[in-house]
C-alpha positions in Angstrom: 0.0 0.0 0.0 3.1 2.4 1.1 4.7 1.7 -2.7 1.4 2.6 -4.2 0.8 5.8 -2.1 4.3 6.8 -4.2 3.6 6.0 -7.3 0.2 8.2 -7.0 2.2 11.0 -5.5 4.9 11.1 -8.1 2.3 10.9 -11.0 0.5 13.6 -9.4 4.0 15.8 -9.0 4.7 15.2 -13.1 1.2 16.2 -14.2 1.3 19.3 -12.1 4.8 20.3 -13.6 3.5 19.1 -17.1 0.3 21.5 -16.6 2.7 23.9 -15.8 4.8 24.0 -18.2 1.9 23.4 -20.8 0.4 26.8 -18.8 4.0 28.4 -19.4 4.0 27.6 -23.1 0.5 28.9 -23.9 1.2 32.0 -21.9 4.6 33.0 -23.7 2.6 32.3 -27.5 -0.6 33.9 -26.7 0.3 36.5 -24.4 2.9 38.3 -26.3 6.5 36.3 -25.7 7.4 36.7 -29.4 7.1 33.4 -30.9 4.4 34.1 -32.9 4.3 37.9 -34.9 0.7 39.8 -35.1 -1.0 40.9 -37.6 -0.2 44.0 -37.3 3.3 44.1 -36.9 3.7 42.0 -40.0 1.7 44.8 -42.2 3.4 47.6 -41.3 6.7 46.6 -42.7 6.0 46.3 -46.6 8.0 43.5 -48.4 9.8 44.8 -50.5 11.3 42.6 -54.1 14.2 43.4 -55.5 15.0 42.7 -59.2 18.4 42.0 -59.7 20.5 40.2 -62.7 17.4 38.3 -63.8 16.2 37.5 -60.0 13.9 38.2 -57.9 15.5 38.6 -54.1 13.9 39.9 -50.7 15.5 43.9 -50.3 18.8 44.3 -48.3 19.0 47.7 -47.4 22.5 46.9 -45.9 24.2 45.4 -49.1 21.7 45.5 -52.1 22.2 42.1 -53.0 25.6 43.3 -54.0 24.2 46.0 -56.2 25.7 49.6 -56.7 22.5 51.3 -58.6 18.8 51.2 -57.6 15.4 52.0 -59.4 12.8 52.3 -56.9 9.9 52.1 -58.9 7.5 51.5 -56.0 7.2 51.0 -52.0 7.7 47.3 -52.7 9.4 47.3 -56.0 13.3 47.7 -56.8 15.2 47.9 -59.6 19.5 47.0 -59.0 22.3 47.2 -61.2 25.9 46.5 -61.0 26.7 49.8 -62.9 25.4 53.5 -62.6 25.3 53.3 -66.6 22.9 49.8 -66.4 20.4 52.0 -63.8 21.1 55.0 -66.3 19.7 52.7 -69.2 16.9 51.7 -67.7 16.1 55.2 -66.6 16.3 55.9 -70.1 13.7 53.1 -71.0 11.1 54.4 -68.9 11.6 57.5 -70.4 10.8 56.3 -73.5 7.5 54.6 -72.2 5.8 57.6 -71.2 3.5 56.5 -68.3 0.1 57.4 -67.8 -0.6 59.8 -65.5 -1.1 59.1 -62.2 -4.5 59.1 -60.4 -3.2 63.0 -58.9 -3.0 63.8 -62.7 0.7 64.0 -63.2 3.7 61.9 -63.9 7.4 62.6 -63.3 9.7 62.0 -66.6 12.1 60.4 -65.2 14.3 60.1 -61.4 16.0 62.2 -59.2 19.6 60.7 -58.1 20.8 60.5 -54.8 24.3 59.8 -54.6 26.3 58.5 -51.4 27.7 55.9 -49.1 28.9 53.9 -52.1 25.3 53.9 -53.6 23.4 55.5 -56.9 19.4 55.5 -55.9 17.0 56.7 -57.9 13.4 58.1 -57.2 10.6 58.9 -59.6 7.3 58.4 -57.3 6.1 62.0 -56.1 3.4 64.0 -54.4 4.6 62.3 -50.2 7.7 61.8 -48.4 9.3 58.9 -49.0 11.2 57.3 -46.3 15.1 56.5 -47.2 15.3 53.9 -44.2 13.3 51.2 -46.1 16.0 51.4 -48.8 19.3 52.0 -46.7 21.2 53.0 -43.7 19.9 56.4 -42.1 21.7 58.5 -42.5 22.1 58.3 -46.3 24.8 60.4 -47.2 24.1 62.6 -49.9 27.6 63.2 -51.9 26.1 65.0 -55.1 21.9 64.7 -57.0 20.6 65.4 -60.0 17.6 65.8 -61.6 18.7 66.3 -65.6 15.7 64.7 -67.1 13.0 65.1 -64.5 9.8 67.3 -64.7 9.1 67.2 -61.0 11.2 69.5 -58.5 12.7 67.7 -55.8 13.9 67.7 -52.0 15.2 65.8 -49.7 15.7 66.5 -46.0 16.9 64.7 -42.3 15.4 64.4 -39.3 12.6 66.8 -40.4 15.0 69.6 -40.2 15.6 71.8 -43.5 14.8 70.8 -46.9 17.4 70.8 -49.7 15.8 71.6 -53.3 16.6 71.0 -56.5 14.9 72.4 -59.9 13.2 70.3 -62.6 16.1 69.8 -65.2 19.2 70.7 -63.0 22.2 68.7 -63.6 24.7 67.8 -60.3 24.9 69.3 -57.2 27.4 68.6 -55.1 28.1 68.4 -51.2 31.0 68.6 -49.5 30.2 67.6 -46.6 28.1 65.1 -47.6 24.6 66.1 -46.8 22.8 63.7 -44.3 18.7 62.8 -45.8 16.3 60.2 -44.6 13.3 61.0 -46.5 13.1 62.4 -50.4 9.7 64.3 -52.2 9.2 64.5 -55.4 6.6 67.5 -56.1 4.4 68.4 -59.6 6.4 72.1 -60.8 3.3 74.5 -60.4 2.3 72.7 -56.9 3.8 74.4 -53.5 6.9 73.2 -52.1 6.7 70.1 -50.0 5.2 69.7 -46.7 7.5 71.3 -44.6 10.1 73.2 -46.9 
């Protein structure tokens, strides 16, 4: 009877430390211990594809895929090349394939260029602020832009602070000190200046 008395009471002791660590487990998934990502914390960060030597690959803002030169054509659409003439070409291209215009009644001819940190990126979207951090490391340092073919006047800023302009059809500008920027705007000519500038 004394042997069986034990055997109940160790049983008893492992289902109480199996309930509590099936408890534990449950708690740390459903209550918010990171196993499992919501909803909403998976929307808010687009994914973004990046096309790249005949490939689609998931976006690197750290090393583009080994890329120097990028399109972005979209919040979830890039375009990489190994050269600055490859990018320039395909700037060219769209150029050439006039767009319709956009739902605000306007499209850009063609991209502004940000130059820095050993990167060429290109933006051609307009009428909002676009954030640079999706694309690379903040800051971005801004060595020269253009704007040679582009019918939109541009700006780009940091940290909300002031806004650097550039005219539609202006060639390179240069900085030296490189000029820090984490978000770019692309603006229609006769609308006002952007949102803040």
């Amino acid at each position: 009877m004394r042997q069986k008395g034990k055997v109940l009471n160790l049983i008893s002791k492992a289902a109480r430390i199996i309930l509590t660590l099936g408890i534990s487990v449950l708690a740390t998934v459903f209550l918010g211990g990171g196993v499992l990502a919501s909803p909403a914390s998976a929307a808010t960060t687009p994914k973004i594809t990046e096309h790249y030597n005949g490939k689609l690959l998931p976006w690197n803002k750290e090393t583009w895929n080994g890329a120097t030169s990028c399109a972005v054509v979209s919040a979830t659409d890039v375009y990489c090349f190994d050269t600055v003439a490859e990018s320039d070409a395909f700037a060219a291209d769209s150029r050439s394939k006039a767009a319709p215009a956009t739902t605000q009644g306007y499209n850009c001819t063609d991209f502004t260029y940000l130059n820095g940190d050993g990167h060429h990126l290109q933006f051609k979207d307009w009428g909002y602020w676009q954030n640079l951090n999706q694309w690379v490391t903040i800051p971005f340092h801004v060595d020269n832009w253009s704007n040679p073919y582009n019918t939109c006047k541009s700006y780009f800023r940091y940290a909300g602070g002031a806004c650097h302009y550039i005219a539609p059809g202006t060639g390179t500008i240069y900085f030296s000190p490189a000029a820090w920027a984490d978000q770019v705007f692309l603006q229609k000519p006769s609308n006002p200046p952007a949102p803040g500038c």
